[in-house]
VOLUMDO-107535 format. One record per residue (C-alpha): residue number from 1; z, y, x; residue in three letters. Coordinates in pm, whole numbers. Each point is the difference from the previous one (the first is absolute). Layout:
<node><nr>NUM</nr><pz>Z</pz><py>Y</py><px>X</px><rest>ALA</rest></node>
...
This chain:
<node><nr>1</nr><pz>13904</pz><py>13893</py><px>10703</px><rest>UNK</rest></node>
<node><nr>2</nr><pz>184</pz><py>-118</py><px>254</px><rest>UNK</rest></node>
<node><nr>3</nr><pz>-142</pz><py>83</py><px>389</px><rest>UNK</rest></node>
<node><nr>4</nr><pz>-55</pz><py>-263</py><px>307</px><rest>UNK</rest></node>
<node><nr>5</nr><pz>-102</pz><py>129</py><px>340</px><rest>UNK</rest></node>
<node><nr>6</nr><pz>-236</pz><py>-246</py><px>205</px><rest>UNK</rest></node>
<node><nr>7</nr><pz>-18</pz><py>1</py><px>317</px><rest>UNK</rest></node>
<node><nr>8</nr><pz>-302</pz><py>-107</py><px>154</px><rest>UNK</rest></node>
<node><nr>9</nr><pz>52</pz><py>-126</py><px>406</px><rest>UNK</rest></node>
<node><nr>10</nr><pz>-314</pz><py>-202</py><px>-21</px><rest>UNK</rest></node>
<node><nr>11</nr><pz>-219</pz><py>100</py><px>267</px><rest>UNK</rest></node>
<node><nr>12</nr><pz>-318</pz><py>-169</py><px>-78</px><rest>UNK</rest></node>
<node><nr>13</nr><pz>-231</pz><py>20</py><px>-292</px><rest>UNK</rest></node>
<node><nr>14</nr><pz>20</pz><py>-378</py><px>-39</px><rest>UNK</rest></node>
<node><nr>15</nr><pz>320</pz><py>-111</py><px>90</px><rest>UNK</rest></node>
<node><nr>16</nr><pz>181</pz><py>-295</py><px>-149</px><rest>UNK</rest></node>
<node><nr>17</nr><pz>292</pz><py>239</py><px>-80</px><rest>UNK</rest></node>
<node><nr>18</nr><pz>-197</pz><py>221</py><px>-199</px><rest>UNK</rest></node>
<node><nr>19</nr><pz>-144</pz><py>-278</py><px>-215</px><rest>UNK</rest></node>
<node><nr>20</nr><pz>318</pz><py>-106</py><px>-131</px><rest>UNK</rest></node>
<node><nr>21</nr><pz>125</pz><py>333</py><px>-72</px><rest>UNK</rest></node>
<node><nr>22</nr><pz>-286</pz><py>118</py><px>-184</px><rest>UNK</rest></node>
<node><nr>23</nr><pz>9</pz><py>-224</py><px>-272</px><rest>UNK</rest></node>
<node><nr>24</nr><pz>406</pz><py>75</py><px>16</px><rest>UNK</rest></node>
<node><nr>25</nr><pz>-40</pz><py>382</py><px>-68</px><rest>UNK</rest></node>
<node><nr>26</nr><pz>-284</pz><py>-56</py><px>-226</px><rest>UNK</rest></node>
<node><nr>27</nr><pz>239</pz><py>-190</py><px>-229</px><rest>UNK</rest></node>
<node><nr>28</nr><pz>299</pz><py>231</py><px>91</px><rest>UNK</rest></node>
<node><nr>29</nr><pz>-201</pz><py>291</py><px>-71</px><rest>UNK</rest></node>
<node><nr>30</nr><pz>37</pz><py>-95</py><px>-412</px><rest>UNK</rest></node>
<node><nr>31</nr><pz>372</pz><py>87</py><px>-2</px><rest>UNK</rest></node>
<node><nr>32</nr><pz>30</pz><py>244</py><px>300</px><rest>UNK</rest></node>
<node><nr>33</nr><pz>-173</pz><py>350</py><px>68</px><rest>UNK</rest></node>
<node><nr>34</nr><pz>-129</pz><py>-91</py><px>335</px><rest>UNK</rest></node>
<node><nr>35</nr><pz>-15</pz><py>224</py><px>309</px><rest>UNK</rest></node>
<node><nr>36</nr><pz>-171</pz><py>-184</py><px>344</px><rest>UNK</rest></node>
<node><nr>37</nr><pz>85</pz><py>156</py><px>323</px><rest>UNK</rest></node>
<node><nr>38</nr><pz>-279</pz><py>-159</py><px>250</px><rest>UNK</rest></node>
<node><nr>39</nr><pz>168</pz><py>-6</py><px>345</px><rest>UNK</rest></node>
<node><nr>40</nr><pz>-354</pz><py>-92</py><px>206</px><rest>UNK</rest></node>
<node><nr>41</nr><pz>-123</pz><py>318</py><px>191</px><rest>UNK</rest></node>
<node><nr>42</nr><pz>336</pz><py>208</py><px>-200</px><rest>UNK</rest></node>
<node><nr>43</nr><pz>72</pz><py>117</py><px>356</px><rest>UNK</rest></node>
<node><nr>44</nr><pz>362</pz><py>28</py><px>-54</px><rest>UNK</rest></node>
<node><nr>45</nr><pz>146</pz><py>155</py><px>324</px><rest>UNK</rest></node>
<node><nr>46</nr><pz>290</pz><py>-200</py><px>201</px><rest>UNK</rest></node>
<node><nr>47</nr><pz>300</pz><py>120</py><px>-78</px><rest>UNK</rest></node>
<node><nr>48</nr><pz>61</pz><py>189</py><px>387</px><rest>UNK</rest></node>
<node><nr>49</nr><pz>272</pz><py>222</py><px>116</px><rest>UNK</rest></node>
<node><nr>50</nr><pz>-156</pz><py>291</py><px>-133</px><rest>UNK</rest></node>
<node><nr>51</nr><pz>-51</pz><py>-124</py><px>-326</px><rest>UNK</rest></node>
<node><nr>52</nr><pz>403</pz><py>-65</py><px>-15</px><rest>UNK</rest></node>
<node><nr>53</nr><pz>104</pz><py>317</py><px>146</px><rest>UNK</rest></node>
<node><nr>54</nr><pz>-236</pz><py>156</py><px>-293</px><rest>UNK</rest></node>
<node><nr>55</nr><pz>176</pz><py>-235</py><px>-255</px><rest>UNK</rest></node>
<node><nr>56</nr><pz>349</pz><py>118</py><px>138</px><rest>UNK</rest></node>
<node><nr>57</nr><pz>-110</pz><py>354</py><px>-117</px><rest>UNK</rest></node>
<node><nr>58</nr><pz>-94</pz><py>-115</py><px>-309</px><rest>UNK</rest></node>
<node><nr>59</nr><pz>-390</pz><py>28</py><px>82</px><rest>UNK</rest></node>
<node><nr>60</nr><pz>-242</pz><py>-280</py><px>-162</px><rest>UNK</rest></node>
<node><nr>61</nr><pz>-319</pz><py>-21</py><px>-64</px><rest>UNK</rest></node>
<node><nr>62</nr><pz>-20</pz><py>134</py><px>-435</px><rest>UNK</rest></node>
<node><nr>63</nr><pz>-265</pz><py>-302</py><px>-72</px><rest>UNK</rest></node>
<node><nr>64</nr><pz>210</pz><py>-254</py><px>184</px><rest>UNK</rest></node>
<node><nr>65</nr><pz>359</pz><py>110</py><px>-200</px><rest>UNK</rest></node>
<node><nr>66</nr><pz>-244</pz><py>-23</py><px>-316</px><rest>UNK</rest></node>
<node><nr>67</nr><pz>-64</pz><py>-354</py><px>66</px><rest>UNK</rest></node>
<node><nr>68</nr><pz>322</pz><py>-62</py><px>105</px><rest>UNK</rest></node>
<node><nr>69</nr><pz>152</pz><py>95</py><px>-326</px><rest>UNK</rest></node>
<node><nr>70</nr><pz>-322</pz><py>-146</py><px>-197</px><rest>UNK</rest></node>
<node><nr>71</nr><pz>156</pz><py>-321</py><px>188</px><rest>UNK</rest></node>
<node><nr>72</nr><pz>352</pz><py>80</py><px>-104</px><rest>UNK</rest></node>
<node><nr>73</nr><pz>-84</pz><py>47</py><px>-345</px><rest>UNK</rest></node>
<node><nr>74</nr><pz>-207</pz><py>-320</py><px>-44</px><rest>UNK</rest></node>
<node><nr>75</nr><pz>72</pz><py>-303</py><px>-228</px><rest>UNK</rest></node>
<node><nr>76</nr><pz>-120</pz><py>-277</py><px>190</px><rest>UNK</rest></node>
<node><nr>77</nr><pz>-152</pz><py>-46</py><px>377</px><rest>UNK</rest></node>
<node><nr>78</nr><pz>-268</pz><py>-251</py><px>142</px><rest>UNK</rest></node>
<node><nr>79</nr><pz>-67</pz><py>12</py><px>346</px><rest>UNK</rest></node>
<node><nr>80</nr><pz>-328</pz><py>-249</py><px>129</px><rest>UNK</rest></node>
<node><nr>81</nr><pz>-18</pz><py>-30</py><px>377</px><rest>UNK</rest></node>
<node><nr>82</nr><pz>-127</pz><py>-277</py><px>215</px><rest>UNK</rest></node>
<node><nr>83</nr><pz>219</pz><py>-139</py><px>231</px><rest>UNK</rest></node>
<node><nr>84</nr><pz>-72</pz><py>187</py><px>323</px><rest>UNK</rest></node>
<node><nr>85</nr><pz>229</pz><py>-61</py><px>381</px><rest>UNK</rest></node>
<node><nr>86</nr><pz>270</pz><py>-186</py><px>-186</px><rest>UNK</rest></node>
<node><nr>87</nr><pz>16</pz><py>306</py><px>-270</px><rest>UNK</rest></node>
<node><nr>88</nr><pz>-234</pz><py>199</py><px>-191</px><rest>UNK</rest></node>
<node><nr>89</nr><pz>-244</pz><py>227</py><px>152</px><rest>UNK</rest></node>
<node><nr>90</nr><pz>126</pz><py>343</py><px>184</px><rest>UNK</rest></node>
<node><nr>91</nr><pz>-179</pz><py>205</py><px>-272</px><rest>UNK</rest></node>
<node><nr>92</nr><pz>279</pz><py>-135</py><px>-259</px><rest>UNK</rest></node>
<node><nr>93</nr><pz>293</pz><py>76</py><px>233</px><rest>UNK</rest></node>
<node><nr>94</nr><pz>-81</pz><py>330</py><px>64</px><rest>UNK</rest></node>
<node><nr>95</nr><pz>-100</pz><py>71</py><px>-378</px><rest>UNK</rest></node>
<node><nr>96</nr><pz>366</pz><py>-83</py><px>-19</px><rest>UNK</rest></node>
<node><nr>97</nr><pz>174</pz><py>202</py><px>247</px><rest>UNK</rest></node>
<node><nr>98</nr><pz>-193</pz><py>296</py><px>-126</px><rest>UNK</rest></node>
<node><nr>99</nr><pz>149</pz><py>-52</py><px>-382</px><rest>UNK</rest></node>
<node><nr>100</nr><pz>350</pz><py>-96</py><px>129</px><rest>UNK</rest></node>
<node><nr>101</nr><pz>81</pz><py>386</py><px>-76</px><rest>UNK</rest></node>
<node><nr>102</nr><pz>382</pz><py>107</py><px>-20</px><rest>UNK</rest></node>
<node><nr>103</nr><pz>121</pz><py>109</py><px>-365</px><rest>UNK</rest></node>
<node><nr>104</nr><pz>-349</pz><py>-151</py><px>-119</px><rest>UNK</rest></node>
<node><nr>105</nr><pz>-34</pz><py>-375</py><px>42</px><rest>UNK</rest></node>
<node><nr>106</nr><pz>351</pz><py>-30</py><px>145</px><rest>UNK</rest></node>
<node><nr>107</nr><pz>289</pz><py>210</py><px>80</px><rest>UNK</rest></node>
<node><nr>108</nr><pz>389</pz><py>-48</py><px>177</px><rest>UNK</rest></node>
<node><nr>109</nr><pz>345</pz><py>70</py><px>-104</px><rest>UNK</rest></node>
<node><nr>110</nr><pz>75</pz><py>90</py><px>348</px><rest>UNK</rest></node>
<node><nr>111</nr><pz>160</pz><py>-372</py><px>-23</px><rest>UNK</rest></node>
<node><nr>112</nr><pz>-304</pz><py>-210</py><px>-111</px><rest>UNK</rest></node>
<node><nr>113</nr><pz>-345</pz><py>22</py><px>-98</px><rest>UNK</rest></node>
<node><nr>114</nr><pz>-101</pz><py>-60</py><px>-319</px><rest>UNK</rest></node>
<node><nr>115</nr><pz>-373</pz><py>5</py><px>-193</px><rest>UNK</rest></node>
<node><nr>116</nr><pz>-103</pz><py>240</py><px>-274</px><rest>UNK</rest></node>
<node><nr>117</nr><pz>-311</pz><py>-213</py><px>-96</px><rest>UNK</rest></node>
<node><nr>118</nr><pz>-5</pz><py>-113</py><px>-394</px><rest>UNK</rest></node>
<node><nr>119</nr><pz>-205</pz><py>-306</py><px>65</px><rest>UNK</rest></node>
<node><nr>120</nr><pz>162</pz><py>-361</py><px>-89</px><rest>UNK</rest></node>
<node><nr>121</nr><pz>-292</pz><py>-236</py><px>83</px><rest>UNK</rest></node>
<node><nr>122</nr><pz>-206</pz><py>11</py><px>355</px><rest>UNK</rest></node>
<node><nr>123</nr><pz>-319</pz><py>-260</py><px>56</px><rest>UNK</rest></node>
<node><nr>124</nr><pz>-83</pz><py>-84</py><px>293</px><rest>UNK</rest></node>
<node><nr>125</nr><pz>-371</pz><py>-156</py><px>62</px><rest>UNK</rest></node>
<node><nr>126</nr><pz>-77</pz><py>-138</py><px>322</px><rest>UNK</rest></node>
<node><nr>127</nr><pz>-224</pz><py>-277</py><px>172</px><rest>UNK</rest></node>
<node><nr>128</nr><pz>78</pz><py>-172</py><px>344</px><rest>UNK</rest></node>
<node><nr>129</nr><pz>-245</pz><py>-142</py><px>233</px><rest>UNK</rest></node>
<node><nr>130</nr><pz>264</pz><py>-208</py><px>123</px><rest>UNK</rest></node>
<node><nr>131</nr><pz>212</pz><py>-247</py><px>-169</px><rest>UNK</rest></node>
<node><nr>132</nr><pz>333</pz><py>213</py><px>21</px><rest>UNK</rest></node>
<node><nr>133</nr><pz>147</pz><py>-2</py><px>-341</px><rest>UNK</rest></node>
<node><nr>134</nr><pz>195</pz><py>295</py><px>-183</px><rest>UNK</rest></node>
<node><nr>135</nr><pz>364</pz><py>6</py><px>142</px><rest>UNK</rest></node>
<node><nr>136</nr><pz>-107</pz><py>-174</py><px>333</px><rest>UNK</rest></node>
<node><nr>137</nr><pz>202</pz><py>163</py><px>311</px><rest>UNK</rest></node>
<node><nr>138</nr><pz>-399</pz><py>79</py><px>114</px><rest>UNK</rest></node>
<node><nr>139</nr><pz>-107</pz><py>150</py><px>-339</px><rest>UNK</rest></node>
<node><nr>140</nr><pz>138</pz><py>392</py><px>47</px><rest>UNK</rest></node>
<node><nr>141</nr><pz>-155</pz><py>202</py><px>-251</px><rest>UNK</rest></node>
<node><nr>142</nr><pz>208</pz><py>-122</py><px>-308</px><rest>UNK</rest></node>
<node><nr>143</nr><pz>317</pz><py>35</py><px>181</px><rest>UNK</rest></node>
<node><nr>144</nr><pz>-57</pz><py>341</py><px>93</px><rest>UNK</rest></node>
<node><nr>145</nr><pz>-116</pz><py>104</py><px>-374</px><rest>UNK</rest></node>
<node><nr>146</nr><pz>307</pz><py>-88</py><px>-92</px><rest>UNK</rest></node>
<node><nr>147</nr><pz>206</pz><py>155</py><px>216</px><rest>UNK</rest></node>
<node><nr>148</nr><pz>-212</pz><py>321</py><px>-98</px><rest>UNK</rest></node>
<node><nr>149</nr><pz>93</pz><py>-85</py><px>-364</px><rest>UNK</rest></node>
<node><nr>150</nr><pz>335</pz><py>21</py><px>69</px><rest>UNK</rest></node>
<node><nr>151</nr><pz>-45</pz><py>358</py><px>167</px><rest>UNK</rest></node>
<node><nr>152</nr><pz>-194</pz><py>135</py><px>-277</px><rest>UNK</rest></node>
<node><nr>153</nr><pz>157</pz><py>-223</py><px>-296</px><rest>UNK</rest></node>
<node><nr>154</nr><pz>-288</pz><py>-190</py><px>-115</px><rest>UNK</rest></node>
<node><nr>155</nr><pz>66</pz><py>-285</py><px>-197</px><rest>UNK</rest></node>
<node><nr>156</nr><pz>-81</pz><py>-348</py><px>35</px><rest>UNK</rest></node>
<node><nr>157</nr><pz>-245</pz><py>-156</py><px>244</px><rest>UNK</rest></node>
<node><nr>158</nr><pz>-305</pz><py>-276</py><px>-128</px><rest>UNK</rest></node>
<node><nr>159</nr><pz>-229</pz><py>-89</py><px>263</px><rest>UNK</rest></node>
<node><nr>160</nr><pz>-340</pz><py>-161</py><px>-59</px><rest>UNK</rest></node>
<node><nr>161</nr><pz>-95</pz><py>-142</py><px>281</px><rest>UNK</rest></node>
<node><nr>162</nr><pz>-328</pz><py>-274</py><px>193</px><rest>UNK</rest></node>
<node><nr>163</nr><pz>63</pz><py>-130</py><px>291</px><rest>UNK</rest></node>
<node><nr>164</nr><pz>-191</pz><py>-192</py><px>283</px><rest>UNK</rest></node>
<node><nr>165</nr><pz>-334</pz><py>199</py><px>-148</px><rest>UNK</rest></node>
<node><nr>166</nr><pz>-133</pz><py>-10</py><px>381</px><rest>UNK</rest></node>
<node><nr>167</nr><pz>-15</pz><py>-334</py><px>-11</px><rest>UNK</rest></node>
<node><nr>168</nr><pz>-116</pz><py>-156</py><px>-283</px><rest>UNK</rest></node>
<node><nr>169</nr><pz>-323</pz><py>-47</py><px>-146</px><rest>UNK</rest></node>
<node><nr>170</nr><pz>-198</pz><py>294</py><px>-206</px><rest>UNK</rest></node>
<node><nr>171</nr><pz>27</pz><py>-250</py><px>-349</px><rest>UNK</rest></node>
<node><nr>172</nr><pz>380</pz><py>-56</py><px>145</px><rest>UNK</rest></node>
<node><nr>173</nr><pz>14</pz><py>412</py><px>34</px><rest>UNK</rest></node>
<node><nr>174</nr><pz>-113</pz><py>30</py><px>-344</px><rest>UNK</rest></node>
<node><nr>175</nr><pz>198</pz><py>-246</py><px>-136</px><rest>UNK</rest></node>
<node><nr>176</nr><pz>357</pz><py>158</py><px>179</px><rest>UNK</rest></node>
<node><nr>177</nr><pz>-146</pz><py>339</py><px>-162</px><rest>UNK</rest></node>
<node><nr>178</nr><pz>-35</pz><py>-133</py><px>-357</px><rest>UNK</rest></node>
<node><nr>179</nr><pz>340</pz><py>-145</py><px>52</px><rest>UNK</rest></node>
<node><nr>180</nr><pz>145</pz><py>321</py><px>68</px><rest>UNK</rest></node>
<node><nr>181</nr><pz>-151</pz><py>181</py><px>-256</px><rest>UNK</rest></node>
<node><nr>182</nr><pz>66</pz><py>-240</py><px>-272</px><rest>UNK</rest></node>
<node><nr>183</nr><pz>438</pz><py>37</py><px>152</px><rest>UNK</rest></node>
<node><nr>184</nr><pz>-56</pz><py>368</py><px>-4</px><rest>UNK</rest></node>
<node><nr>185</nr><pz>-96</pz><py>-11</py><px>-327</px><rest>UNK</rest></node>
<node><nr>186</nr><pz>254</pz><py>-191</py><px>-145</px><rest>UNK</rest></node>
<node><nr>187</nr><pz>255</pz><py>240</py><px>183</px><rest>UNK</rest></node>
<node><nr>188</nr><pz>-180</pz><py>326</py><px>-107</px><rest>UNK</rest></node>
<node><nr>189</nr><pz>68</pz><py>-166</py><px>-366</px><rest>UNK</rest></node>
<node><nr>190</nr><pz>351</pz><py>150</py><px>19</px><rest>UNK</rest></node>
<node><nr>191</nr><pz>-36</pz><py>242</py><px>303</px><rest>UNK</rest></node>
């Protein structure tokens, strides 16, 4: 069976991100082997100045070069995190910097970088309180997962997305939910 990482950058037990991803990996989670990583309370360090001096002697953390391949090796990739300051929330962002590991998820030809990840399909869930659409110059988090798709060689990018969720009504909030989980759907059909 074929194996899909999720990663899980929803912080709170009912957020509006989580509800359209569950339904997502339930329904993914016929054709894929699933693993969840759960970023909330992870406690990832920041990648410092002694955690790169320790990578330039080829020290890191066994458990976080284990996930880092385990990421590598991976099929597919679904990401759900709420749109948080323009982005996604730190937790995610760090989670990244500690997997973008040298001869792992990427690695250089003294010339140019290049990704050693096998994965050719990346979902990205996400809600917005405001009503900043994907690709919007405000909207930050899917540019920056794709520029980290290019480092690591991921494939292509599908973003689910509900915006304005702040302001709208709680049957309007369900609604934009639904409406996101019946798109994901469809998309997970050939995902």
């Amino acid at each position: 069976m074929k194996k899909l990482i999720f990663i899980d950058a929803t912080m709170r037990e009912e957020s509006r991100t989580r509800k359209i991803a569950r339904p997502l990996i339930e329904d993914l989670g016929k054709r894929y082997e699933i693993e969840t990583i759960s970023l909330d309370g992870a406690g990832f360090p920041a990648v410092d100045g002694k955690i790169l001096q320790d990578r330039d002697h080829g020290i890191v953390p066994e458990e976080f070069a284990d996930m880092a391949r385990r990421i590598a090796a991976a099929d597919r990739i679904v990401i759900a995190a709420p749109f948080w300051d323009m982005s996604f929330p730190s937790e995610l962002k760090v989670f990244f910097e500690n997997m973008s590991l040298f001869h792992i998820t990427f690695d250089s030809d003294d010339t140019h970088c290049y990704g050693l990840c096998r994965c050719e399909k990346v979902l990205y869930i996400t809600t917005r309180g405001m009503n900043i659409r994907t690709g919007e110059p405000l909207e930050q988090a899917t540019p920056y997962i794709r520029a980290l798709s290019y480092l690591w060689g991921l494939g292509d990018l599908y973003v689910i997305s509900a915006e304005n969720m702040d302001y709208s009504s709680p049957d309007v909030i369900e609604s934009k939910i639904s409406d996101a989980v019946r798109k994901g759907l469809e998309l997970c059909k050939d995902f």
